[in-house]
C-alpha positions as CSV (number, residue, x, y, z in Angstrom):
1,X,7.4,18.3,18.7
2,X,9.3,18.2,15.1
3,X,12.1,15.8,16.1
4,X,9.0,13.3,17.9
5,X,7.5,13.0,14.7
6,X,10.9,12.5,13.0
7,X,11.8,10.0,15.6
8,X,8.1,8.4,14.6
9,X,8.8,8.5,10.6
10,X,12.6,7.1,11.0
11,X,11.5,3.9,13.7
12,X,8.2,3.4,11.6
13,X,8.9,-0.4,11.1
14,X,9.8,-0.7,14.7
15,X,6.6,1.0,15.9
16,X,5.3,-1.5,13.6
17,X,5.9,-4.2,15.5
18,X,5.3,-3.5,19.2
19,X,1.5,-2.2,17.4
20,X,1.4,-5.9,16.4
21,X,2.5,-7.4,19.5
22,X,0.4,-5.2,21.5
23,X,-2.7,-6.4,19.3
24,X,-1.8,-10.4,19.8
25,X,-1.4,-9.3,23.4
26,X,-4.3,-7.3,23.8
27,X,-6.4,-8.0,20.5
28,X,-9.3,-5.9,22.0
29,X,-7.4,-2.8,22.5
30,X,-8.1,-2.0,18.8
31,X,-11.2,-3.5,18.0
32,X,-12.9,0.2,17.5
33,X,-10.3,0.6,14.2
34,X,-13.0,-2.1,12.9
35,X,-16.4,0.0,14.0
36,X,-18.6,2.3,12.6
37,X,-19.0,5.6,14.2
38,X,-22.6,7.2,13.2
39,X,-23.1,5.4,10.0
40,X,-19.2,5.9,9.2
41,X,-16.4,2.9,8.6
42,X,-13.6,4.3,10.7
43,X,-10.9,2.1,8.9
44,X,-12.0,4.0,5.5
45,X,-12.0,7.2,7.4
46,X,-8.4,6.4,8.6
47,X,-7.5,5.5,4.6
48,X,-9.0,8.5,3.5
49,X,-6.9,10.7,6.1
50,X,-3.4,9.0,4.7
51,X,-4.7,9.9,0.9
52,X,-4.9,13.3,1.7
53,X,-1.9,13.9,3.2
54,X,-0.8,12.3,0.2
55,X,-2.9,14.9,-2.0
56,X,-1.2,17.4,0.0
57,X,2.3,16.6,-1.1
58,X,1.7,16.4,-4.6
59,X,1.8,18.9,-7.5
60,X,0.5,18.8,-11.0
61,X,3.8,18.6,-12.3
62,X,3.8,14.8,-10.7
63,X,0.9,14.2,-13.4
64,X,2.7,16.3,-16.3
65,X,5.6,14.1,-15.8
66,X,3.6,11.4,-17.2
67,X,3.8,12.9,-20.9
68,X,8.1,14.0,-20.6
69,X,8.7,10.4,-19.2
70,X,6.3,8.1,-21.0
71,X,8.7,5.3,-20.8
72,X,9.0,4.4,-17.4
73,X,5.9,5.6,-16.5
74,X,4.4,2.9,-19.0
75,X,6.5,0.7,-18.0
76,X,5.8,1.1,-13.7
77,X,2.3,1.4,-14.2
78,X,2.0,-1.9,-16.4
79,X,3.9,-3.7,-14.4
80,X,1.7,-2.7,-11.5
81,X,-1.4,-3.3,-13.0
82,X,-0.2,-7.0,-14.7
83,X,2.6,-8.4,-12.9
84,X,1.3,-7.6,-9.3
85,X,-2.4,-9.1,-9.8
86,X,-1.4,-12.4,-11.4
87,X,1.9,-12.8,-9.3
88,X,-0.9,-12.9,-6.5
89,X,-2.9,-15.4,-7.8
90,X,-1.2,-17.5,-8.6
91,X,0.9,-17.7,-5.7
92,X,-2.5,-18.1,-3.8
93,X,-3.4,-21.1,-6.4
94,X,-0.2,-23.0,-5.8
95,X,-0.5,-23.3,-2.0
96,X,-4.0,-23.5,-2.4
97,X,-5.4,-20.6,0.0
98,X,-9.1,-20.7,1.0
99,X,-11.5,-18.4,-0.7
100,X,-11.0,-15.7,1.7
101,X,-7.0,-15.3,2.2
102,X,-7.6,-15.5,-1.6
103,X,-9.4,-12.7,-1.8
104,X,-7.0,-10.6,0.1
105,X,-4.3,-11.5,-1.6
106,X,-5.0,-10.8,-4.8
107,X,-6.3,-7.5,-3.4
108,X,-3.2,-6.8,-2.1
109,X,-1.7,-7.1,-6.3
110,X,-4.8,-5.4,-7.5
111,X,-4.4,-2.1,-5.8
112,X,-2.1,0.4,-7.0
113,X,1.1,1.6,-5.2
114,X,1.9,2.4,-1.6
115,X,3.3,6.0,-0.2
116,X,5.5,4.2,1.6
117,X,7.4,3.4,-1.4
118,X,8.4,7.3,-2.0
119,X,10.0,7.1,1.1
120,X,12.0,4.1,0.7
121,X,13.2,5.6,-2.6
122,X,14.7,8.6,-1.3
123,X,16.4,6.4,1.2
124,X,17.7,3.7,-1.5
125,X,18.3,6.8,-3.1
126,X,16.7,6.0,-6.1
127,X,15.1,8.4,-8.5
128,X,12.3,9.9,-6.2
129,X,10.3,12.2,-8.8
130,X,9.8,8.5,-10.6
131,X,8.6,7.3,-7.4
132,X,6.4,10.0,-6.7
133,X,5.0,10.3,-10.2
134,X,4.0,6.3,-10.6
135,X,2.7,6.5,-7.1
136,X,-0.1,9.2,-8.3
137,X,-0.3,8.0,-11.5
138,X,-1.6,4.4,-9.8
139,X,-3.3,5.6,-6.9
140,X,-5.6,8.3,-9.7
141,X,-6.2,5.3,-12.0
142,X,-7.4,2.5,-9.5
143,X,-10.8,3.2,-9.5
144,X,-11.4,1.4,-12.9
145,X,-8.5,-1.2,-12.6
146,X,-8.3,-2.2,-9.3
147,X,-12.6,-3.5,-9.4
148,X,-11.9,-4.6,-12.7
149,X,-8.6,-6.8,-12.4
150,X,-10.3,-7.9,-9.5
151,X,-13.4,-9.1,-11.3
152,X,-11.5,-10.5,-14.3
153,X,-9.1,-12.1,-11.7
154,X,-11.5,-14.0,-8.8
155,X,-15.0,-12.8,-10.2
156,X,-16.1,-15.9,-10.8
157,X,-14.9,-17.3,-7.4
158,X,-16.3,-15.0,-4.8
159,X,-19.3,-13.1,-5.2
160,X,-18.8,-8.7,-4.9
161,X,-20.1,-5.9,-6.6
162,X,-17.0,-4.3,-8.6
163,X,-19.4,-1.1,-9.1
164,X,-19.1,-0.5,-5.1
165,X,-15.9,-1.1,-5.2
166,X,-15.8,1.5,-7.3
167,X,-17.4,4.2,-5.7
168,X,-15.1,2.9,-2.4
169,X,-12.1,3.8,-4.0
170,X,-13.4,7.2,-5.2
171,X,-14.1,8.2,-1.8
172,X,-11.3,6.4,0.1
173,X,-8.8,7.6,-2.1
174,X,-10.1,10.1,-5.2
175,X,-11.9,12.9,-3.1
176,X,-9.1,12.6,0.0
177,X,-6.3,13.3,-3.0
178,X,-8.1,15.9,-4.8
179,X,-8.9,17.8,-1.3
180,X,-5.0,17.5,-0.6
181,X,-4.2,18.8,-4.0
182,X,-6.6,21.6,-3.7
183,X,-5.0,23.0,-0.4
184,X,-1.8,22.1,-1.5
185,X,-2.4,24.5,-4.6
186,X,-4.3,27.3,-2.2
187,X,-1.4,27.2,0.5
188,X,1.6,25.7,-0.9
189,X,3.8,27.5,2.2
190,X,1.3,26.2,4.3
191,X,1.5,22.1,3.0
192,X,5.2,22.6,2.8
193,X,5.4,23.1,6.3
194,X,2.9,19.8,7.3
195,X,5.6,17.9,5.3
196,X,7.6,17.7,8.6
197,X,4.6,16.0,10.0
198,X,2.6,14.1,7.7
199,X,4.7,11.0,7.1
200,X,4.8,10.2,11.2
201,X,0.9,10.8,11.1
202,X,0.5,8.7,8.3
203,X,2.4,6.1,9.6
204,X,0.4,6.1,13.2
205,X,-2.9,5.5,10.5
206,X,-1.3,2.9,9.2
207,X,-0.3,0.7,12.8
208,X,-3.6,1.7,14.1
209,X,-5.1,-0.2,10.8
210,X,-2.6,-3.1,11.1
211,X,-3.3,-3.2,14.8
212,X,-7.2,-3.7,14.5
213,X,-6.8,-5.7,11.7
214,X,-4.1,-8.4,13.5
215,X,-6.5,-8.3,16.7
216,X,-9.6,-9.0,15.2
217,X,-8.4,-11.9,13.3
218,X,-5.8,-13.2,16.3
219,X,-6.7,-16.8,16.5
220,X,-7.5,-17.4,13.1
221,X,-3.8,-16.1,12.0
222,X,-2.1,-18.3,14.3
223,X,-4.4,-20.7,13.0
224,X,-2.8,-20.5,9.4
225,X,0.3,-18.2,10.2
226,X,3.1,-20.3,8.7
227,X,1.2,-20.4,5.1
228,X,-0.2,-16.8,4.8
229,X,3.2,-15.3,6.0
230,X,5.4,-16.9,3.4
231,X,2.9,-16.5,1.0
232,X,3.5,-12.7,1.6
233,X,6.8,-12.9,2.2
234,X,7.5,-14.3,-1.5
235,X,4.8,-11.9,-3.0
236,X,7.0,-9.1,-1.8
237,X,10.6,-10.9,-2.8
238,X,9.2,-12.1,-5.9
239,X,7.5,-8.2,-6.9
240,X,10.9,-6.9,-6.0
241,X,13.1,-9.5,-7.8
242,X,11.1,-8.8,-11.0
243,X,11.2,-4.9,-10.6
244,X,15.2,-5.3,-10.9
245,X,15.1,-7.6,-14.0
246,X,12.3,-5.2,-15.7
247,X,14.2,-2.5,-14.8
248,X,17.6,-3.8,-16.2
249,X,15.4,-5.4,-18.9
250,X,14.1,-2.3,-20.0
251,X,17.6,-0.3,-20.1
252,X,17.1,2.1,-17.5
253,X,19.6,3.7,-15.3
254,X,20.6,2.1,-12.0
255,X,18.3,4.6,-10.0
256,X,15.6,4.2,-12.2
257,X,15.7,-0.1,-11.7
258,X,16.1,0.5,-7.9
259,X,12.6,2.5,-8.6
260,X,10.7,0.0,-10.4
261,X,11.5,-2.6,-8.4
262,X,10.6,-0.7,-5.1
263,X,8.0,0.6,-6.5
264,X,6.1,-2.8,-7.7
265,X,6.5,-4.5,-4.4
266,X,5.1,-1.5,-2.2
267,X,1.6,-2.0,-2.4
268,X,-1.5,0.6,-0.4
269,X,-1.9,-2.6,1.3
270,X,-4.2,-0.3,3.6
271,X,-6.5,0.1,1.1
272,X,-6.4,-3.7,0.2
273,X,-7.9,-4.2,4.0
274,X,-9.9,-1.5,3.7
275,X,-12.2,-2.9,0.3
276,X,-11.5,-6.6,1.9
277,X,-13.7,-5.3,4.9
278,X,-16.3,-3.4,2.9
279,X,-16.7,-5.5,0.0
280,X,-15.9,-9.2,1.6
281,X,-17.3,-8.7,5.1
282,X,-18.2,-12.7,5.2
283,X,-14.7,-13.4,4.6
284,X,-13.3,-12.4,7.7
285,X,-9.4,-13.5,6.9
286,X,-9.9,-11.3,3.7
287,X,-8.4,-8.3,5.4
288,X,-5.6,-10.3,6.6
289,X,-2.9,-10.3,3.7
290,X,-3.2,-6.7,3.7
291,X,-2.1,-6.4,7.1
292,X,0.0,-8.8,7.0
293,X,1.6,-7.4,4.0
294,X,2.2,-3.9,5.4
295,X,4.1,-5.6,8.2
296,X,6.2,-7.0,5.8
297,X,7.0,-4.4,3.1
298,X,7.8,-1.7,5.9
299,X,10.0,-4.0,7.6
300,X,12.1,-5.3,4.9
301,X,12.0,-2.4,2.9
302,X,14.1,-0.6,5.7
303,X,16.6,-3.2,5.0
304,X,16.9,-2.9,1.9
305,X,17.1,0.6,1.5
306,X,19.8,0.5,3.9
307,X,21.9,-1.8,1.6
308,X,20.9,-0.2,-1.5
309,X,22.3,2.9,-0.1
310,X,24.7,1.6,1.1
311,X,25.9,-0.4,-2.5
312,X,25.9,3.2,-3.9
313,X,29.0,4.2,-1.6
């Protein structure tokens, strides 16, 4: 059973894709990703489930390290909370996206960082305790910056309630994390085990999302397809681009550039679908970027951990 889940974990961006295809093919066979279930959003549920395997990974020493590395720490968590929001506007200003793939874009630069980008890390081989660190530090602090930003950023545009948002994120991704912390500090034997697991069951979550999300929006992607996917595609080469210069900018050590940079372009672009769908549910292609986007940063960041790794032989 270990080495299926391994298999799943190391073909993640391959499993990826035939979840996609299988949605264009068949867009209905995950239209219940989308549902409710007895008063319950099953596409939050699924978020909350990948938070807190997240929680369960994660020490206090991740948040201590805030105070012995305050330099890079500042430095990731600025850069996510700056660069990444107005990179995506105004990427979505100059090719002039409709209110709605607006909206998910900038969504996609508002939230904080992606677990996927720990991963991709280790296997750039890049300082991973960074990684880990700015991850929690981003993902703890986006209830207040990622409604905010969002506000300040498109508030005056499209109509939402930044206070919901609010609460959203606090039980998408504060409880989930704080449950995972709690049994991870009652049965640390225990979590350490599900660590051979977790990141293939995260990673089914996350093509299940992807899936319902592509389906449900089939014809209107291939509708506008060309735009939205190089939009995506440079919001992801352009957050990694400026990672390196920061990075190299800033004076820090070749593992700790090849962290920033992965670091700002992996975004929870789950999460970014999941508050599209709850909080700009008459903007259908909202949830689309996010989607789109986790597509994207899976699938190139395997390449380019593989050369980065590679570049350090």
């Amino acid at each position: 059973m270990k080495r299926v889940f391994k298999f799943i974990e190391k073909y993640f961006f391959i499993i990826i894709l035939l979840a996609v295809a299988v949605a264009l093919i068949y867009p209905n066979s995950f239209k219940w990703v989308l549902n409710t279930y007895n008063g319950i959003n099953i596409l939050n549920l699924l978020l909350s489930l990948v938070l807190f395997t997240m929680g369960t990974t994660l020490k206090a020493d991740n948040f201590i390290r805030v105070f012995k590395r305050p330099k890079e720490i500042a430095i990731g968590i600025s850069a996510q909370y700056i660069i990444m929001p107005l990179l995506a506007l105004s990427l979505a200003s100059l090719f002039n996206l409709d209110a709605a793939l607006t909206a998910g874009l900038v969504l996609v630069g508002t939230v904080p960082g992606g677990t996927a980008s720990d991963v991709i890390t280790f296997l750039a081989r890049g300082d991973l305790a960074l990684s880990v660190s700015l991850t929690a530090v981003s993902t703890v602090i986006s209830p207040i910056l990622t409604p905010l930003i969002t506000l300040i950023l498109i508030g005056n545009q499209i109509s939402f309630n930044p206070t919901e948002m609010f609460i959203s994120i606090v039980e998408i991704v504060i409880i989930p994390i704080a449950l995972g912390l709690l049994l991870n500090y009652k049965f640390p034997d225990f979590c350490e085990k599900l660590k051979d697991y977790l990141p293939a069951l995260s990673s089914i979550v996350i093509c299940l999302i992807i899936a319902g999300v592509i389906g449900a929006n089939k014809q209107a992607i291939f509708s506008s397809s060309m735009i939205i996917i190089l939009v995506v595609i440079l919001q992801y080469c352009l957050a990694m681009l400026i990672g390196f210069v920061i990075g190299y900018l800033s004076g820090m050590n070749k593992k700790q550039i090849i962290t920033i940079a992965i670091e700002l372009a992996f975004q929870n672009s789950g999460l970014s679908t999941g508050l599209a769908k709850t909080h700009f549910s008459n903007l259908a292609l909202a949830t689309v970027p996010g989607a789109l986007y986790s597509v994207w940063q899976n699938l190139a960041g395997s390449v380019i951990a593989y050369v980065l790794n590679k570049y350090h032989d």
